[in-house]
C-alpha positions as CSV (number, residue, x, y, z in Angstrom):
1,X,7.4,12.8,-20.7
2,X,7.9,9.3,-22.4
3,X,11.2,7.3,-22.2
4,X,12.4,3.8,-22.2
5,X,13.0,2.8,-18.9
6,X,12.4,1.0,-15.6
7,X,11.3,2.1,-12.1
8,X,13.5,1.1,-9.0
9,X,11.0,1.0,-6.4
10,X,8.0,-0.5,-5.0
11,X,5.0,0.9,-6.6
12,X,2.2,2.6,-4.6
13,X,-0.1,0.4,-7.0
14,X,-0.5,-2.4,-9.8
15,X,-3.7,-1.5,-11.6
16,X,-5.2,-4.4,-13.2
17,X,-6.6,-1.9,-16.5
18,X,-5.4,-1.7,-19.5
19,X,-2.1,0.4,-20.3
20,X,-4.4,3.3,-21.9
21,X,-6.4,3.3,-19.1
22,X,-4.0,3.7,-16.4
23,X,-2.2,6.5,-18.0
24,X,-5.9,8.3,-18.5
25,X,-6.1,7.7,-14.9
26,X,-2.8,9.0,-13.8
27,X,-2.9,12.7,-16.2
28,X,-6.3,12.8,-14.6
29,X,-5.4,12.1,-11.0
30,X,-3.4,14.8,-8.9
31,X,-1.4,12.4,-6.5
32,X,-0.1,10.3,-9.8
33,X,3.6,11.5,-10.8
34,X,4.7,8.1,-12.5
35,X,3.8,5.5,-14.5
36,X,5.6,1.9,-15.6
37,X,4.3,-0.1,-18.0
38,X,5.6,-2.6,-20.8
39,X,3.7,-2.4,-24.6
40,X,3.6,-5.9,-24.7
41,X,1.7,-6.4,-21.6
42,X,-1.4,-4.8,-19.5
43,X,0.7,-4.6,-16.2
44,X,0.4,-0.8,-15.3
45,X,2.3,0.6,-12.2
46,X,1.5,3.8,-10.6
47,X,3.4,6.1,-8.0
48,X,1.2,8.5,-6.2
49,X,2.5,11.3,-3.9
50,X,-0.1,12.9,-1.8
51,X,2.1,14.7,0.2
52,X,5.4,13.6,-0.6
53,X,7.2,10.6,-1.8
54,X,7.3,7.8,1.4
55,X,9.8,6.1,-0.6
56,X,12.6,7.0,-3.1
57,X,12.5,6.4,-6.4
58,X,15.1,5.6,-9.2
59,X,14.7,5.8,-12.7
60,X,16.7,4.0,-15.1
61,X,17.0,4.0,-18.6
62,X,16.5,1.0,-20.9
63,X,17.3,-0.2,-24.8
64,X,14.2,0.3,-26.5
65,X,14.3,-3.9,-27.3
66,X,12.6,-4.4,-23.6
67,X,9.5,-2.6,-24.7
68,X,9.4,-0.9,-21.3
69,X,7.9,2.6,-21.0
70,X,8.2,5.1,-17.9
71,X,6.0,8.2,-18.3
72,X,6.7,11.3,-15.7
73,X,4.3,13.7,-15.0
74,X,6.4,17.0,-15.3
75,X,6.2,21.0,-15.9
76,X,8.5,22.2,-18.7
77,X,9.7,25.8,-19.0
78,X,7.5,27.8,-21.5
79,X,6.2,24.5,-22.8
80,X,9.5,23.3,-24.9
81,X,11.0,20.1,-24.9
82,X,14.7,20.2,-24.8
83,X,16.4,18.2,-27.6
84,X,19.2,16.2,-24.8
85,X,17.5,14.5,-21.7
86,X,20.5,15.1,-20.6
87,X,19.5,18.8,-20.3
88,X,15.9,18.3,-19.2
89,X,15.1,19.6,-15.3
90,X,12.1,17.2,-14.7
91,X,10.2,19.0,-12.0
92,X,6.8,18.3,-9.8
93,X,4.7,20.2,-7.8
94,X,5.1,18.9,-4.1
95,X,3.8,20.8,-0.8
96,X,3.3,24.2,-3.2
97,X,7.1,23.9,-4.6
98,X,8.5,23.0,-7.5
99,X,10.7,19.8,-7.1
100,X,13.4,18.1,-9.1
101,X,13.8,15.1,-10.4
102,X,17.7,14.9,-10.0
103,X,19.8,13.1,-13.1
104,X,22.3,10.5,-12.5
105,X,24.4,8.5,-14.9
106,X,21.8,5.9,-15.5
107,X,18.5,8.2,-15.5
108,X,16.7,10.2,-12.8
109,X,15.9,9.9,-8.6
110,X,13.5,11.8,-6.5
111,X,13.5,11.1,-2.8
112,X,17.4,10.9,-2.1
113,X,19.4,12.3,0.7
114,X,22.6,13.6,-0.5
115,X,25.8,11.2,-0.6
116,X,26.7,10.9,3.3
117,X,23.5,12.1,4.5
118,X,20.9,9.5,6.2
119,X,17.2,9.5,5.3
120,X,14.3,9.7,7.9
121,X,10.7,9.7,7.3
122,X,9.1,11.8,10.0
123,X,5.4,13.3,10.3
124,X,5.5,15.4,7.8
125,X,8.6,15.6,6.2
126,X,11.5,13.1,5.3
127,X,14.8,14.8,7.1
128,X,18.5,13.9,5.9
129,X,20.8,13.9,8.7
130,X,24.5,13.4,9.2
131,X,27.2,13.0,11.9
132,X,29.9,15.8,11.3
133,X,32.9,15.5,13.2
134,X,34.2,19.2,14.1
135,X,37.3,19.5,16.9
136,X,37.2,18.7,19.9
137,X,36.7,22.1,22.2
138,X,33.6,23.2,19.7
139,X,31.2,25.4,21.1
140,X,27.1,25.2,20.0
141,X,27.6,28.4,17.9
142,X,30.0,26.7,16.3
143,X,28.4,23.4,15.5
144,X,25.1,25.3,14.3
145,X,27.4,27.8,11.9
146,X,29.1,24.3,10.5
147,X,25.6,23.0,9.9
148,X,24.5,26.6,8.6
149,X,28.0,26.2,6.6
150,X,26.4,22.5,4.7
151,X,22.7,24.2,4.0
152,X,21.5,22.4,6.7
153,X,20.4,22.8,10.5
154,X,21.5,21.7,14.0
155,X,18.8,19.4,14.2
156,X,18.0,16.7,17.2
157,X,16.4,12.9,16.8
158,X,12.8,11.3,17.3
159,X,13.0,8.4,18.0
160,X,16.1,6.2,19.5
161,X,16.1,4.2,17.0
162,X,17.5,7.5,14.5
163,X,19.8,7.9,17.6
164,X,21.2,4.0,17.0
165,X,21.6,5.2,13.0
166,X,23.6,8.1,13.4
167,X,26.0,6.1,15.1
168,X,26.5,3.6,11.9
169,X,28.1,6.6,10.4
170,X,31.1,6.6,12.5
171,X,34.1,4.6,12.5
172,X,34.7,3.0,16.0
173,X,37.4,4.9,17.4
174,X,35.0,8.4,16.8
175,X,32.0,7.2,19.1
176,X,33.7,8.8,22.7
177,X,32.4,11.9,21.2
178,X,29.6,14.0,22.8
179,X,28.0,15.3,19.5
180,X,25.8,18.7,19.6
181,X,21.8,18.2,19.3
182,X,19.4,21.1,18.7
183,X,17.1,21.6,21.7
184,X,17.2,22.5,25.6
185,X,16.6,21.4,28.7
186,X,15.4,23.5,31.5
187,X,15.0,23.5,35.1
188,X,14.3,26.1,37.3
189,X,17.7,27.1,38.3
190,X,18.9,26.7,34.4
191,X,18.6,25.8,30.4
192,X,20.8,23.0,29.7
193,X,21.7,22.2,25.9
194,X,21.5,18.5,24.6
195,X,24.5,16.2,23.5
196,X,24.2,12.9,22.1
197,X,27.0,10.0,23.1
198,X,27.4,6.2,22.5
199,X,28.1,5.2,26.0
200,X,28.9,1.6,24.7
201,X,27.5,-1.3,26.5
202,X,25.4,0.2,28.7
203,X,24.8,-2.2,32.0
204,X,21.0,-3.3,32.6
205,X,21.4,-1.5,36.5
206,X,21.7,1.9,35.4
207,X,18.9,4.5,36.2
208,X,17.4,6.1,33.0
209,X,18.0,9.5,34.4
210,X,21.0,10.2,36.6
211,X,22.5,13.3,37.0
212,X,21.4,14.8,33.8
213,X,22.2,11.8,31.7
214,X,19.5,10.0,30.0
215,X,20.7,6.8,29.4
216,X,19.4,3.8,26.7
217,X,20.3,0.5,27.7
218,X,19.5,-1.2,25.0
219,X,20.9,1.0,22.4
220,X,24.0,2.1,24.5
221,X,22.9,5.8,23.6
222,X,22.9,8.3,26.3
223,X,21.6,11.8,26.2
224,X,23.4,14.6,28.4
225,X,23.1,17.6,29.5
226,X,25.7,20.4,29.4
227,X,26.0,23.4,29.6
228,X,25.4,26.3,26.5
229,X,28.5,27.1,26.7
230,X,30.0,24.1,27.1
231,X,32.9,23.3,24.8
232,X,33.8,20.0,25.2
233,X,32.4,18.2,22.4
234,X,33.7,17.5,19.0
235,X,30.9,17.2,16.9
236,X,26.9,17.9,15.7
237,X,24.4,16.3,13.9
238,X,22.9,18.3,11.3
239,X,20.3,17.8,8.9
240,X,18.1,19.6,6.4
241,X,14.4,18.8,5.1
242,X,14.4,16.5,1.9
243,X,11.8,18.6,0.1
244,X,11.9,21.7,2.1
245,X,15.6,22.6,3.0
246,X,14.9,25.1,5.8
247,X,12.2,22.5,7.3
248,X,13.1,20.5,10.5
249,X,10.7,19.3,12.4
């Protein structure tokens, strides 16, 4: 599909061949998805996605005066071309699924978390998490059935520095909150769930394990463990797989 427009994004390449050339290229090519070019110029960008999108990507329409061209590799239903973009479902074929391309006001974008929701490239996947405040007195169950509730999944972090973005979510006065993670840990006298909490400024003396609490001086993130039926928290972190919703990694 041709339209007038302009990719937001950096490209995965600039091909120095001619316009004809690197479209060829790309409809021959398996990774290729989209193309920018310009008519009056040779200056050919590609994006490639061999197993997913490492960055998003915005497309924006343009007046046809810019002589700007962006050309998506798509399936169409039966073959037909609707006669609105506006009702066109652009889709790829990603990790043996169909995707969407979704449509905004200004064009299309592929690779986007849901408004509120945080983007992280793991392994395999990209995951979009958020911090959802609950009540205070909420049980596990209950923070996994609120996740359940938002098509997503209790989910836990990989690295601290996810940890030190979840917190950017939250207004001040919310981080003296023990939020709910997904995972366990187990001794053998017990199983022990996982919270996350911003301890603040943490001081440099502190031990990085005490007493079940895993503390992160430089982050001021400490991890703690509680029991599974603890119900003194007031919050979870939940989050769903960007191209596979029931993936978490």
């Amino acid at each position: 599909m041709k339209i007038n427009g302009e990719v937001r994004g950096k490209p995965d390449s600039n091909r120095t061949m001619s316009n004809e050339e690197c479209i060829d290229s790309c409809l021959k090519d398996s990774t290729c998805i989209l193309i920018e070019y310009n008519s009056a110029s040779d200056h050919c960008f590609q994006w490639e996605s061999i197993k997913y999108p490492l960055n998003p990507i915005e497309v924006v329409e343009t007046e046809p005066e810019t002589e700007n061209f962006v050309l998506f590799k798509a399936r169409f239903p039966d073959e037909i071309c609707p006669t609105s973009l506006d009702l066109l479902n652009i889709t790829i074929s990603l990790l043996d699924k169909n995707i969407s391309w979704t449509k905004t006001d200004e064009g299309w974008r592929l690779g986007f978390c849901k408004d509120g929701w945080k983007r992280f490239n793991r392994k395999l996947l990209p995951v979009c998490i958020k911090a959802v405040l609950i009540h205070k007195g909420v049980s596990k169950s209950d923070a996994e059935s609120m996740c359940t509730s938002m098509d997503a999944k209790l989910i836990g972090f990989e690295t601290f520095g996810e940890a030190d973005s979840m917190w950017e979510q939250l207004d001040d006065d919310e981080l003296d909150i023990l939020f709910w993670l997904d995972g366990v840990t187990e001794t053998s006298v017990s199983t022990y769930s996982i919270t996350l909490k911003n301890s603040g400024n943490v001081s440099e003396d502190k031990t990085k394990e005490s007493e079940g609490v895993k503390y992160v001086p430089e982050s001021g993130t400490m991890l703690t463990d509680v029991s599974c039926n603890a119900t003194n928290t007031g919050g979870a972190f939940c989050g769903y797989g960007l191209f596979d919703i029931n993936y978490i990694e």
